[in-house]
MIKOL-128976 format. One record per residue: residue in three letters; x, y, z of N, C-alpha, C in turn; residue number from 1. Coordinates in nm, 2 decimals, decimal comma, padded with zeros to 4 digits, always signed. Atoms other than C-alpha are relative to their C-alpha. Layout:
REM MIKOL-128976
[ALA [X Y Z] [X Y Z] [X Y Z] NUM]
...
//
This chain:
REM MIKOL-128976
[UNK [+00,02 -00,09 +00,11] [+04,69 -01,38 -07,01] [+00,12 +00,02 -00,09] 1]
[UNK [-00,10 +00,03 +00,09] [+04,89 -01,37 -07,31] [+00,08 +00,19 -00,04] 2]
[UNK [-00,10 -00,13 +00,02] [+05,14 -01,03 -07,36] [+00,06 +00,02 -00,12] 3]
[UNK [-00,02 -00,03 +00,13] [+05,22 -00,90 -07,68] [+00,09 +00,10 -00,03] 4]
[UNK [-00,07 -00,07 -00,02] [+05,50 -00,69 -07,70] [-00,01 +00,07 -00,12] 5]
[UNK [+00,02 -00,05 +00,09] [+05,44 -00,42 -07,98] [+00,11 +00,13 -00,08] 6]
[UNK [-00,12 -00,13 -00,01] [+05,69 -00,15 -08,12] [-00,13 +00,10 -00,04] 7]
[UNK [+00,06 -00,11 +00,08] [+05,55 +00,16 -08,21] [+00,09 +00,10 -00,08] 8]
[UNK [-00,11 -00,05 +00,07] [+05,70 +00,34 -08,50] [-00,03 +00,13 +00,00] 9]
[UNK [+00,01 -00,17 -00,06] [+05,74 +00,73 -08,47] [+00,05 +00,02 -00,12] 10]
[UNK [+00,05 -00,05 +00,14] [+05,65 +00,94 -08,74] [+00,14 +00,13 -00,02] 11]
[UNK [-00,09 -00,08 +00,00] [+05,91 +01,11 -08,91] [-00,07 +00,14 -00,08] 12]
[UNK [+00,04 -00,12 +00,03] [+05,89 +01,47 -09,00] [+00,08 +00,06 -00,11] 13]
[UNK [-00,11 -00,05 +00,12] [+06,00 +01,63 -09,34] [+00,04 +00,15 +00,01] 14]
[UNK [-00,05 -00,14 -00,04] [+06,21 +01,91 -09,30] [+00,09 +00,03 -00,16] 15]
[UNK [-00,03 -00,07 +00,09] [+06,27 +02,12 -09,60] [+00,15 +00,05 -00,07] 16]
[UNK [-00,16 -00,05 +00,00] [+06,64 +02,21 -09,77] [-00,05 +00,16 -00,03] 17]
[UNK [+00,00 -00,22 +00,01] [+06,70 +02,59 -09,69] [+00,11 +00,02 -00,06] 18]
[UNK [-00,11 -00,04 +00,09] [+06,88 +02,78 -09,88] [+00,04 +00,14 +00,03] 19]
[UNK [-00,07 -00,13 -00,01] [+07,10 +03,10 -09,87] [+00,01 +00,07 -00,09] 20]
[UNK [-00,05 -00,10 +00,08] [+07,22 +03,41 -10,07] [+00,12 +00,06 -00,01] 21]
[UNK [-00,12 -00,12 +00,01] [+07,52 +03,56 -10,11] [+00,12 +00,03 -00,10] 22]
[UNK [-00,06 -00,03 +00,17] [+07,60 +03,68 -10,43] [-00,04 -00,15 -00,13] 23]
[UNK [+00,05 +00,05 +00,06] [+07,49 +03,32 -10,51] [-00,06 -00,16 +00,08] 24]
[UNK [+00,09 +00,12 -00,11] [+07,28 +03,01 -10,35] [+00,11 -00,11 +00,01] 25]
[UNK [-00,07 +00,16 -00,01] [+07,44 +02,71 -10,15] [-00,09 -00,03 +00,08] 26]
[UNK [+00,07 +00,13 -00,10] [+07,28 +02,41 -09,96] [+00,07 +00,06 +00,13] 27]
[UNK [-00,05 -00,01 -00,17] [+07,33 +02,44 -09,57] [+00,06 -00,13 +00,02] 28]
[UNK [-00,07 +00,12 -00,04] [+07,58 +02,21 -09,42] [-00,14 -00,13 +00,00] 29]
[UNK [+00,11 +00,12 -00,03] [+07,45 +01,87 -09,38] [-00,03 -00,02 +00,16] 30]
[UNK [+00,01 -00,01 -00,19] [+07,48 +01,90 -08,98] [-00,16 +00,07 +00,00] 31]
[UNK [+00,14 -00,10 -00,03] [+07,18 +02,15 -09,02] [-00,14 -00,07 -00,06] 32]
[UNK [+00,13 +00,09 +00,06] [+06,92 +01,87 -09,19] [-00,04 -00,04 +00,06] 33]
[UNK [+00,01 +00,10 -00,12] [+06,75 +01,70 -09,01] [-00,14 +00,07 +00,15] 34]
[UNK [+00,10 -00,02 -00,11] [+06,51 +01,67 -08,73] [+00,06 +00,06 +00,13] 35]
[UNK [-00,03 -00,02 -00,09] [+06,64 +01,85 -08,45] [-00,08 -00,06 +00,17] 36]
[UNK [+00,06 +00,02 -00,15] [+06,58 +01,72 -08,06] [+00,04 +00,07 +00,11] 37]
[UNK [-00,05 -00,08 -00,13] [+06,61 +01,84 -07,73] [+00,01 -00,15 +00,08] 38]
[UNK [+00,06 +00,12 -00,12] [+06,68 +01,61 -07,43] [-00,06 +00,05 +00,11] 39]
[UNK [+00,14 -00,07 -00,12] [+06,38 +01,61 -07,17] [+00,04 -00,13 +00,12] 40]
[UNK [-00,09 +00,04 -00,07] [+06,56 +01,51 -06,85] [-00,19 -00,06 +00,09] 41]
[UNK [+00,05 +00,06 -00,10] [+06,35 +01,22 -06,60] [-00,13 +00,12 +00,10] 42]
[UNK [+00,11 -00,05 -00,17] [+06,04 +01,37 -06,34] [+00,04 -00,06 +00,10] 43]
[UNK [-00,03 +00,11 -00,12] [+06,16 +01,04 -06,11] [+00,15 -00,03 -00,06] 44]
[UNK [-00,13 +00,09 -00,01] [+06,56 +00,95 -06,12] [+00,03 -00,10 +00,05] 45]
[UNK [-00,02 +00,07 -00,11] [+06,52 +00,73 -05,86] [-00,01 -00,16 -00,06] 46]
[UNK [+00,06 +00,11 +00,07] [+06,36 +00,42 -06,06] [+00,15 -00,11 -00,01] 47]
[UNK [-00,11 +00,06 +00,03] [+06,71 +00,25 -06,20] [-00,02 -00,08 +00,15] 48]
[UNK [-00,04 +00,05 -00,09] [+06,79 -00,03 -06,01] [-00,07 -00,04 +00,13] 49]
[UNK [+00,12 +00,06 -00,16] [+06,47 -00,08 -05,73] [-00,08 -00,11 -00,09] 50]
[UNK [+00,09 +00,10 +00,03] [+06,21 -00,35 -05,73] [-00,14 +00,09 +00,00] 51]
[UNK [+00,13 -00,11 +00,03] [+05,86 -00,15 -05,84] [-00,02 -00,08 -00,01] 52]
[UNK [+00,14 +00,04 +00,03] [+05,55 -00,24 -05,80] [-00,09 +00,10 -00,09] 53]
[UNK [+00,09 -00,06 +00,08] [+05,30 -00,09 -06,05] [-00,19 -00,06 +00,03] 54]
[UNK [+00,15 +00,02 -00,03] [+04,94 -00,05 -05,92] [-00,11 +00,09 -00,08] 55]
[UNK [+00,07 -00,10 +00,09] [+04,67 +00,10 -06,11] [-00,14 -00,03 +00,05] 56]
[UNK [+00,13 -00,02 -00,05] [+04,37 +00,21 -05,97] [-00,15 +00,06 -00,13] 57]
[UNK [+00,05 -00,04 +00,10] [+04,03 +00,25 -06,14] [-00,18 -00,02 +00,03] 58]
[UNK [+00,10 -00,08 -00,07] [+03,68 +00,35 -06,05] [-00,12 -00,16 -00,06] 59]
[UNK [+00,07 +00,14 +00,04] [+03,39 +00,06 -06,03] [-00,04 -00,02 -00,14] 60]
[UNK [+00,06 +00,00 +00,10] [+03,18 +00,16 -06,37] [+00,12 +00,00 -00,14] 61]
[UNK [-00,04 +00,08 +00,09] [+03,48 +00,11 -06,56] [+00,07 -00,13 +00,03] 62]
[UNK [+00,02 +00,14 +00,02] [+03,57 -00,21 -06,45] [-00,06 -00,06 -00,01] 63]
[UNK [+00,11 +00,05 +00,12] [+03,24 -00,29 -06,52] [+00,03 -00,01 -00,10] 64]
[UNK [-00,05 +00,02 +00,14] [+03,33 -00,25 -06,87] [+00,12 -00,06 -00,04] 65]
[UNK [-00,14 +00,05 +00,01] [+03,69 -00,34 -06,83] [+00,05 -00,06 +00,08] 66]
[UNK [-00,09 +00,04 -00,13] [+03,78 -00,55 -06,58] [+00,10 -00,05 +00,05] 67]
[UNK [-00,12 +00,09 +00,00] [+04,07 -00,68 -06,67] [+00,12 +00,14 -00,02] 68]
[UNK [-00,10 -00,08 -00,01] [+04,21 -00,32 -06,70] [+00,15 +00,04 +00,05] 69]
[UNK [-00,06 -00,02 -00,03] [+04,39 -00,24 -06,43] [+00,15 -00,16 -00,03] 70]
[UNK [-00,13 +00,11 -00,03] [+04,64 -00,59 -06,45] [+00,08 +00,07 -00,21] 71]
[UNK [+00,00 -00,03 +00,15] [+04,65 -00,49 -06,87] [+00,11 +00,12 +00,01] 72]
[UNK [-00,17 -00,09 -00,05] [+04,82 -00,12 -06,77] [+00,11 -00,05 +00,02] 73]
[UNK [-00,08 -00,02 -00,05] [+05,02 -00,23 -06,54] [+00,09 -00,14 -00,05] 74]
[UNK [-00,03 +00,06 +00,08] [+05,17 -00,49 -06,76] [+00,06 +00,06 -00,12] 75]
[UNK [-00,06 -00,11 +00,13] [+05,25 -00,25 -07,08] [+00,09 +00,06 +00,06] 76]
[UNK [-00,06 -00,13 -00,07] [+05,36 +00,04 -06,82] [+00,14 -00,08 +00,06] 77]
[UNK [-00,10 +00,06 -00,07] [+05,58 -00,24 -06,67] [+00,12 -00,09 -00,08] 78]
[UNK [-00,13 +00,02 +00,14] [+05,73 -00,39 -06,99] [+00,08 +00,12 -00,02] 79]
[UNK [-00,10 -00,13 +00,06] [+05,80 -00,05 -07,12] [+00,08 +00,06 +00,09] 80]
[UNK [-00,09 -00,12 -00,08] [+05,96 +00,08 -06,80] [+00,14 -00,09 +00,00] 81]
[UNK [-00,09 +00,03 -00,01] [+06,17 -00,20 -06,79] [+00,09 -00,06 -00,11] 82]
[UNK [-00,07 -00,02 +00,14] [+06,29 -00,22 -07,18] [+00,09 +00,15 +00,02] 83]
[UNK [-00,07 -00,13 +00,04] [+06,41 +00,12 -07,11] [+00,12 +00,00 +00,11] 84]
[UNK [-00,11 +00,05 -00,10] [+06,58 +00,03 -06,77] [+00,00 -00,15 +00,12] 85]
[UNK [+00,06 +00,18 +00,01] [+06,64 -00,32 -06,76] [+00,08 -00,07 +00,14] 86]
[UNK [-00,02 +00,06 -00,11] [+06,80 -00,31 -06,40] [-00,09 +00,07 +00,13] 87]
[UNK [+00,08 +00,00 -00,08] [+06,50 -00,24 -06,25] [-00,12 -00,10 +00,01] 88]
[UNK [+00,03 +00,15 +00,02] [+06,31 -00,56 -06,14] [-00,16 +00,04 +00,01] 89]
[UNK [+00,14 -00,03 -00,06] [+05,90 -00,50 -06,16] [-00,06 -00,10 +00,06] 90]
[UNK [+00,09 +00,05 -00,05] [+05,70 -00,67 -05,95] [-00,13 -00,09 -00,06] 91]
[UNK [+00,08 +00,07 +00,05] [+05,48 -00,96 -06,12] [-00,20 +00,06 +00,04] 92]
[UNK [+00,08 -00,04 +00,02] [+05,16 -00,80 -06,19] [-00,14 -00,08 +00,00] 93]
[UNK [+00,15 +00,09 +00,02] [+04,94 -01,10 -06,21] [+00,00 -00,03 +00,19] 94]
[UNK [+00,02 +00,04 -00,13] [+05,02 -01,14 -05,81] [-00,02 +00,11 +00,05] 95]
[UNK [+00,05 -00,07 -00,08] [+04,95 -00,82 -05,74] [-00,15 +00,03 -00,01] 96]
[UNK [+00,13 +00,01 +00,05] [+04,62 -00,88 -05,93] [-00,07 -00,11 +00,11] 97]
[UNK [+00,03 +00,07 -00,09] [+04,57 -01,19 -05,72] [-00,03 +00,02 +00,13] 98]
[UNK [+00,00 +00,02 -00,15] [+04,65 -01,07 -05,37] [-00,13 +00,12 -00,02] 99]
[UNK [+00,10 -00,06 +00,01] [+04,38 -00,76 -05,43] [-00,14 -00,04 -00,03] 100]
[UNK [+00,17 +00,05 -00,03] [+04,09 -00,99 -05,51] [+00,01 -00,04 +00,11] 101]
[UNK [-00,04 +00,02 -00,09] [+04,21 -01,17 -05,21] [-00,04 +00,10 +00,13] 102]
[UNK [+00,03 -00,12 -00,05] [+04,16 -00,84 -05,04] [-00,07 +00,07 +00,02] 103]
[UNK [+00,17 -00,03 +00,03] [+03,86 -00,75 -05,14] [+00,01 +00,17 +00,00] 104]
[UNK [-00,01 -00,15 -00,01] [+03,94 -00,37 -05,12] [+00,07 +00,08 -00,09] 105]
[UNK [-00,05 -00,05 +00,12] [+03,94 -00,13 -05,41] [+00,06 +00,15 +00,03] 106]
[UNK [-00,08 -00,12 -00,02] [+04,10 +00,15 -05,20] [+00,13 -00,07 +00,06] 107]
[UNK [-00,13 +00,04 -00,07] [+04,43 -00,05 -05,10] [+00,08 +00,10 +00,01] 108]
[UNK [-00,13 -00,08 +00,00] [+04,70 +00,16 -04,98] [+00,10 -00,02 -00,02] 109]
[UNK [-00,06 +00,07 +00,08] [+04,95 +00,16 -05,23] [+00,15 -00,04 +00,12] 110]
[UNK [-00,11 +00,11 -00,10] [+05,22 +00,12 -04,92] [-00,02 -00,10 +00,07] 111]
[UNK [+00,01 +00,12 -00,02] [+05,06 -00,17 -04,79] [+00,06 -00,08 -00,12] 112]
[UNK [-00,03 +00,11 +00,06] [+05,06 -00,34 -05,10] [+00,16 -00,01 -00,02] 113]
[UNK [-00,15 +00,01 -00,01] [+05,42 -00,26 -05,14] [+00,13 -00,06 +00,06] 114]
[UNK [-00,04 +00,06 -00,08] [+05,52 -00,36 -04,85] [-00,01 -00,18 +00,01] 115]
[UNK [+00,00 +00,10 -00,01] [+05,40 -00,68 -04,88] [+00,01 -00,08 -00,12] 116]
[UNK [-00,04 +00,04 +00,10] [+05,57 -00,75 -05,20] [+00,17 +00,00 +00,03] 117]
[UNK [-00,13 +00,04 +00,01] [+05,87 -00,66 -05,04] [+00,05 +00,14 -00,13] 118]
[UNK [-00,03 -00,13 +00,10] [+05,88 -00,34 -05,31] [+00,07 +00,10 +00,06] 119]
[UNK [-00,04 -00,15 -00,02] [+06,11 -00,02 -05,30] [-00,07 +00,08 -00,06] 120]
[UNK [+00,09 -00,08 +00,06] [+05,91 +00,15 -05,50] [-00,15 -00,07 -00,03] 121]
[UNK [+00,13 -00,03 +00,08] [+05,57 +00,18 -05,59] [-00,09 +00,08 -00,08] 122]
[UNK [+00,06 -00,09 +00,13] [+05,41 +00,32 -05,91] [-00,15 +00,03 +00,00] 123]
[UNK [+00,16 -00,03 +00,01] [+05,04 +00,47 -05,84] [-00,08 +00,08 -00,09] 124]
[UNK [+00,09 +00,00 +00,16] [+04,82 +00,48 -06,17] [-00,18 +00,06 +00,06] 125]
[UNK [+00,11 +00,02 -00,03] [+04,51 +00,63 -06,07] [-00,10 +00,03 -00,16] 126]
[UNK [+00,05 -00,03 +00,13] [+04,29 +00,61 -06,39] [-00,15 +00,11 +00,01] 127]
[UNK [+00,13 -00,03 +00,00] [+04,05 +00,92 -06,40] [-00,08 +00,01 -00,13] 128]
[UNK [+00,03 +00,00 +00,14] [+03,94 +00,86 -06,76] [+00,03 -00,09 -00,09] 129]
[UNK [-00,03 +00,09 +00,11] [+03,92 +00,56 -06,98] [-00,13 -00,03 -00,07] 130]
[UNK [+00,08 +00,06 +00,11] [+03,72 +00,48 -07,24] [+00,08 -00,05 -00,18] 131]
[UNK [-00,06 +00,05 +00,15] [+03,75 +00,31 -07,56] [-00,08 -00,02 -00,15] 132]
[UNK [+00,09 -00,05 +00,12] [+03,42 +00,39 -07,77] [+00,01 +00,13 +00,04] 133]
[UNK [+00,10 -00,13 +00,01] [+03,31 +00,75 -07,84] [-00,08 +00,01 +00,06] 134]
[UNK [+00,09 -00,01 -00,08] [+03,11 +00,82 -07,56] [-00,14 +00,09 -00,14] 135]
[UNK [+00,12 -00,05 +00,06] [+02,90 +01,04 -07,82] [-00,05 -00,05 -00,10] 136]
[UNK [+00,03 +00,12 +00,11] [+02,88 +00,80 -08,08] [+00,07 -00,13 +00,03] 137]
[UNK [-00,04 +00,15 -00,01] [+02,93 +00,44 -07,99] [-00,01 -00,12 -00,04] 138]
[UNK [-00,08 +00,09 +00,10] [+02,95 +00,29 -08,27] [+00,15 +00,04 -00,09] 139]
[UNK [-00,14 -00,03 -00,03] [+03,28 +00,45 -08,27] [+00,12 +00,03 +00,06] 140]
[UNK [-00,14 +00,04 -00,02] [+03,62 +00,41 -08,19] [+00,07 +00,12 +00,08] 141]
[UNK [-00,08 -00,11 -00,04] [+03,83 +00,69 -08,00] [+00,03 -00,03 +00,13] 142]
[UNK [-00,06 +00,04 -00,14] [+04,05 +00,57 -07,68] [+00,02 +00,15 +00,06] 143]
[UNK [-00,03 -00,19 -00,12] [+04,08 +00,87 -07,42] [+00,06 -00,06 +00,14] 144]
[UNK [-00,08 +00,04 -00,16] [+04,32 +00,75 -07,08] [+00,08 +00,15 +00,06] 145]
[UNK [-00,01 -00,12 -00,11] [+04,35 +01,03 -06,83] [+00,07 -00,08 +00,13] 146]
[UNK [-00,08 +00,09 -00,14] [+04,57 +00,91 -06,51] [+00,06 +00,08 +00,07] 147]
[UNK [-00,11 -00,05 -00,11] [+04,73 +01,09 -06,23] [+00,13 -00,13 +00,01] 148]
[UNK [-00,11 +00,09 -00,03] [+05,07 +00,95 -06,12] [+00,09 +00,04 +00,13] 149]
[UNK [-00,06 -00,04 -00,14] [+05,24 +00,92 -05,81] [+00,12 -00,11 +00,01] 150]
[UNK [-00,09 +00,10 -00,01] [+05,55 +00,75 -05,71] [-00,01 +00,00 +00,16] 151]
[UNK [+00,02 +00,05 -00,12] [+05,55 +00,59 -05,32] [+00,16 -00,05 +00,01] 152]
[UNK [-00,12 +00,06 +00,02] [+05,91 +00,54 -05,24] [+00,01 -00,02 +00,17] 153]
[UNK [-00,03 +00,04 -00,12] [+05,92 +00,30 -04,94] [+00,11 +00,00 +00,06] 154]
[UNK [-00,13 +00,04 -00,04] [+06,28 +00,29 -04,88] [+00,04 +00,15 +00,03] 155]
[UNK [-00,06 -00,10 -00,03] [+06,31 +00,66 -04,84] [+00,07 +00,01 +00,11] 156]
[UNK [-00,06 -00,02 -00,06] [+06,55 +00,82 -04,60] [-00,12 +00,06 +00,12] 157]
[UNK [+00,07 -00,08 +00,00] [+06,36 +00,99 -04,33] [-00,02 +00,16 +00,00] 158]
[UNK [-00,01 -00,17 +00,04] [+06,47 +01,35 -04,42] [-00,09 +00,04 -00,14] 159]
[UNK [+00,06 +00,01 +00,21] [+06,32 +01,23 -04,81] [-00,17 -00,01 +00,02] 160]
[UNK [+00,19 -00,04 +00,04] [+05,95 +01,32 -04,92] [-00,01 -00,20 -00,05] 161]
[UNK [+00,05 +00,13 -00,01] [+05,79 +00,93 -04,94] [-00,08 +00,01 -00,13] 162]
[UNK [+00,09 +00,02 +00,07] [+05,54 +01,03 -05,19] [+00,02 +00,16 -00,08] 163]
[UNK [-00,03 -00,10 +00,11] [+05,63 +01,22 -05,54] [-00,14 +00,02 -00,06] 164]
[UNK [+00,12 +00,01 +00,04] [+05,33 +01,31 -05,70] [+00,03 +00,11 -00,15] 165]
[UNK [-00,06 +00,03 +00,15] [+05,43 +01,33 -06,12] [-00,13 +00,08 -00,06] 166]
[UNK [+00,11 -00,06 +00,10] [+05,23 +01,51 -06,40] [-00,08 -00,09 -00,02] 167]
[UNK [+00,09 +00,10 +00,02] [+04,94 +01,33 -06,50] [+00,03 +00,00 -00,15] 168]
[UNK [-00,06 +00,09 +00,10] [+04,94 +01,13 -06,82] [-00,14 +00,04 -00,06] 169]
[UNK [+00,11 -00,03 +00,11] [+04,68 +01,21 -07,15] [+00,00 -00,07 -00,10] 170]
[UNK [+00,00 +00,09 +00,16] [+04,63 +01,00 -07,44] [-00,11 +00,05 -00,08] 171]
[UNK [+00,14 +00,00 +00,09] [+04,36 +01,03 -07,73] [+00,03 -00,10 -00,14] 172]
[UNK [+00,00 +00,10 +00,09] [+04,37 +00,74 -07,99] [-00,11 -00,01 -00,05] 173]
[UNK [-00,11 -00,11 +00,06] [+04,35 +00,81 -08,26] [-00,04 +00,18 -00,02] 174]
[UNK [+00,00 -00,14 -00,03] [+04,40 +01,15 -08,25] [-00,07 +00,09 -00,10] 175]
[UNK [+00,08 -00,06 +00,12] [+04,27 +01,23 -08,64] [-00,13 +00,02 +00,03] 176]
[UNK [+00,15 -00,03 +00,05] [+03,95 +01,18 -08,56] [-00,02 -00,26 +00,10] 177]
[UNK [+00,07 +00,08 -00,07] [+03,71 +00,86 -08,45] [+00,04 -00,14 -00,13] 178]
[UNK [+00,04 +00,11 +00,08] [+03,70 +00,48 -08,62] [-00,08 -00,07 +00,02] 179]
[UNK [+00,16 +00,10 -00,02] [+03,40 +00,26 -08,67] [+00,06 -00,10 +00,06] 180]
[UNK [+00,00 +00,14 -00,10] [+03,36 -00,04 -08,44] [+00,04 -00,07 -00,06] 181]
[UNK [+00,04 +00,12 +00,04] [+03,42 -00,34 -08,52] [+00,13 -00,11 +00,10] 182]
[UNK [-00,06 +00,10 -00,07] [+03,58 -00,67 -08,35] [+00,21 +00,04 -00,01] 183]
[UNK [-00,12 -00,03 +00,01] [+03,92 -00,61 -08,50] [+00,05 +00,15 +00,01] 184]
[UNK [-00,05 -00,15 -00,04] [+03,92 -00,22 -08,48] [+00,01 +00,00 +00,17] 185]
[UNK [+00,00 -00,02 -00,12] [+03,84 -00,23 -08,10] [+00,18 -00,05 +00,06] 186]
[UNK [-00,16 +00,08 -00,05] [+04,18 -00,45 -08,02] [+00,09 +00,09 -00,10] 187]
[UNK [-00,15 -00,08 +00,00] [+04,40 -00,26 -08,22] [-00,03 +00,17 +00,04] 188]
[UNK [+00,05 -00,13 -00,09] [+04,25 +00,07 -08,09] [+00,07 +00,01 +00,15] 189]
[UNK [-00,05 +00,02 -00,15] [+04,30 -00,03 -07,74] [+00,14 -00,07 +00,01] 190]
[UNK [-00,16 +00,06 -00,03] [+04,65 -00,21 -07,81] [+00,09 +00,14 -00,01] 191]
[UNK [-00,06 -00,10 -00,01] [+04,74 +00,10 -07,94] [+00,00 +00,10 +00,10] 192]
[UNK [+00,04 -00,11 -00,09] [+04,62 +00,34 -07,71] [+00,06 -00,02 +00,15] 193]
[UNK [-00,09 +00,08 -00,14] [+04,77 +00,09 -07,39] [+00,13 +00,03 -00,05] 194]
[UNK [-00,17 -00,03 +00,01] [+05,13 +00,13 -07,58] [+00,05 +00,17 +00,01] 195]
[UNK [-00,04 -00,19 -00,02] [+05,12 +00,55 -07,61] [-00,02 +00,05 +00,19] 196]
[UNK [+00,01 -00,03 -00,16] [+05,00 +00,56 -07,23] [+00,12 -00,09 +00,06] 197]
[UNK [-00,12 +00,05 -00,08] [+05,28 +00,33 -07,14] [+00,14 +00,03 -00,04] 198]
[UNK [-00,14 -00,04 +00,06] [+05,52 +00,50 -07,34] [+00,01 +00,16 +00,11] 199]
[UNK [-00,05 -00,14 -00,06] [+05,44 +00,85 -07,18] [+00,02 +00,01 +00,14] 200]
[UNK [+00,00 +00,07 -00,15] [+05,41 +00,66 -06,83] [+00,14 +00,01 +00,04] 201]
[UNK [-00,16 +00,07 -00,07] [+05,78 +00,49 -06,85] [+00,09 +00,15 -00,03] 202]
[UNK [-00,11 -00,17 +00,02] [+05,95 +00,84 -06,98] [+00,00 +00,06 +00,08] 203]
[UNK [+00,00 -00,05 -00,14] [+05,87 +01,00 -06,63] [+00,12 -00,04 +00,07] 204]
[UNK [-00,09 +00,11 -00,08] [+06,15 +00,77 -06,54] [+00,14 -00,03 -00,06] 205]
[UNK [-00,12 -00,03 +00,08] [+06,45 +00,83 -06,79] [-00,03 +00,09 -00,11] 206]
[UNK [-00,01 -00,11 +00,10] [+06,59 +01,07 -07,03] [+00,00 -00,06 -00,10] 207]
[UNK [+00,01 +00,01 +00,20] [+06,49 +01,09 -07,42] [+00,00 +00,07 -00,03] 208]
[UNK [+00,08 -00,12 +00,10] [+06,45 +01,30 -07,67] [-00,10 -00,02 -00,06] 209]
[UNK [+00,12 -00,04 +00,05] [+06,20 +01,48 -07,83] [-00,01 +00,08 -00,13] 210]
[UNK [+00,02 -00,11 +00,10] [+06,14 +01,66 -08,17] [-00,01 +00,14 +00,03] 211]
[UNK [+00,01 -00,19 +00,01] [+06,16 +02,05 -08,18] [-00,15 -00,01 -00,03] 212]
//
């Protein structure tokens, strides 16, 4: 399967020149223009530096529809985590695709598979919500990915908690409102809507900032 590495551009926000009084108007420094951020410090610190596996779990009736989902996730979630920290090694995702048909079992336990990757970590995706038409109108467009998240850290010490269990993860593409079907809306719908879930995924996992 062919991987497409995408940026996504982030919308900037126009922020107004304020002004003052006193006795007669001046501009505010130039320090004070501007977009202000905060930094929003990691859920998981641990990540840097291990070998992750990324599993993503996902309920039969949408693999019916999607079956190629879960390898697709954990592919994006696994680029993006490792653009951001690039000495952490992921786990080839098409062999963790392989050894689970192999397996035949769609409740694997994500520390077996781990284990037998040889993983420090494991990243558990459980998907309770995907779709990619408008369930109420389906001849349109609107992605919705809902996911719990869990981190499995096999290497723990044994005084250390094994299993972190992370905010869950929300997407809605696009968010204005709905787009009509068609062959090329569906793929950039769903390309986009795989890059915002794997952006809000890999940020669990290092500090960024955020707009005020």
């Amino acid at each position: 399967m062919t991987r497409k590495r995408t940026s996504r551009q982030m919308v900037s926000i126009l922020v107004g020149l304020a002004m003052f009084s006193c006795g007669c108007s001046y501009l505010l420094p130039l320090a004070f223009i501007g977009n202000p951020k905060q930094k929003i410090a990691p859920e998981f610190d641990k990540l840097a530096g291990t070998r992750t596996l990324i599993l993503v779990w996902a309920d039969p009736a949408t693999l019916f529809d999607y079956p190629h989902v879960r390898l697709e996730l954990a592919n994006y979630v696994g680029d993006q985590i490792q653009a951001e920290l690039k000495s952490t090694e992921i786990v080839d995702s098409l062999r963790v695709a392989d050894y689970r048909e192999r397996a035949l079992d769609s409740a694997i336990d994500p520390a077996v598979v781990g284990r037998e990757f040889d993983a420090d970590i494991v990243l558990y995706i459980e998907l309770l919500r995907f779709q990619i038409r408008d369930p109420d109108a389906p001849d349109f467009l609107r992605a919705q990915i809902e996911a719990s998240v869990a981190v499995h850290d096999l290497k723990a010490d044994p005084d250390e908690p094994r299993i972190y269990h992370l905010k869950p993860v929300e997407i809605l593409y696009p968010e204005q409102g709905r787009v009509l079907f068609t062959s090329t809306n569906s793929i950039t719908v769903r390309q986009a809507a795989y890059i915002l879930f794997a952006e809000k995924v890999a940020r669990k996992f290092y500090e960024y900032e955020e707009e005020l």
